[in-house]
N, C-alpha and C positions, 0 to 999 in steps of 0.2 A: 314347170310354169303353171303358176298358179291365174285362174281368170278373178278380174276386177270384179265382176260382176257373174254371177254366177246362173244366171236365168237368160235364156235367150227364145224367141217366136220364128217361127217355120210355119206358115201356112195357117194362122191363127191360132196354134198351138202352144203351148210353153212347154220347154223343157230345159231341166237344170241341168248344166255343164259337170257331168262328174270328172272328167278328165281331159287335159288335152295333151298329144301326143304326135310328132313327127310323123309322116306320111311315108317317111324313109327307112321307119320299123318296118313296116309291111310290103315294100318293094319285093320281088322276085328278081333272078337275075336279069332275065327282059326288059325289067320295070315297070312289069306290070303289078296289079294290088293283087296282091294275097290273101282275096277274102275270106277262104275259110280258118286264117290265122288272125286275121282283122276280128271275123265274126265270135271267135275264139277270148279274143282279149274282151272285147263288151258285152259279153256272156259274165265273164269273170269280174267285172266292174260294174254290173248290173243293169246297166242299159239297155235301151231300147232302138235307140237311132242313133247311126253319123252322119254330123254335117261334116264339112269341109271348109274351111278357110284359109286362103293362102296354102302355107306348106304343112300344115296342120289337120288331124282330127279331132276334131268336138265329141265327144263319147258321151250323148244325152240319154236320158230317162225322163216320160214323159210326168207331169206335175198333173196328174188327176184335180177335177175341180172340186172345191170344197162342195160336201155336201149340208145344208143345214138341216137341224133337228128339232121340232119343234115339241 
């Protein structure tokens, strides 16, 4: 699943949506999150933060503000 829109805000923040991804890869059999297998994949995707939406991960990386150069 690809996003429409690829940029989303968290706390005044921007970060660009590198992947989103089912909540149901990383289930254990509890059902609970699997975060050092979570933390594993957006290592690997290069990201920085997950949101969560619905049944979904957002696997962001934060958009640094442009610096100008005079």
């Amino acid at each position: 699943m690809r996003p429409i829109c690829n940029i989303i805000y968290k706390s005044d923040i921007a970060y660009q949506i590198l992947d989103i991804i089912g909540i149901h890869h990383f289930l254990n059999s509890d059902d609970s999150i699997n975060k050092q297998v979570l933390g594993l994949y957006v290592h690997e995707m290069g990201g920085s933060r997950v949101l969560q939406r619905e049944d979904n991960f957002l696997i962001c990386g934060e958009i640094e503000e442009a610096i100008q150069y005079e």
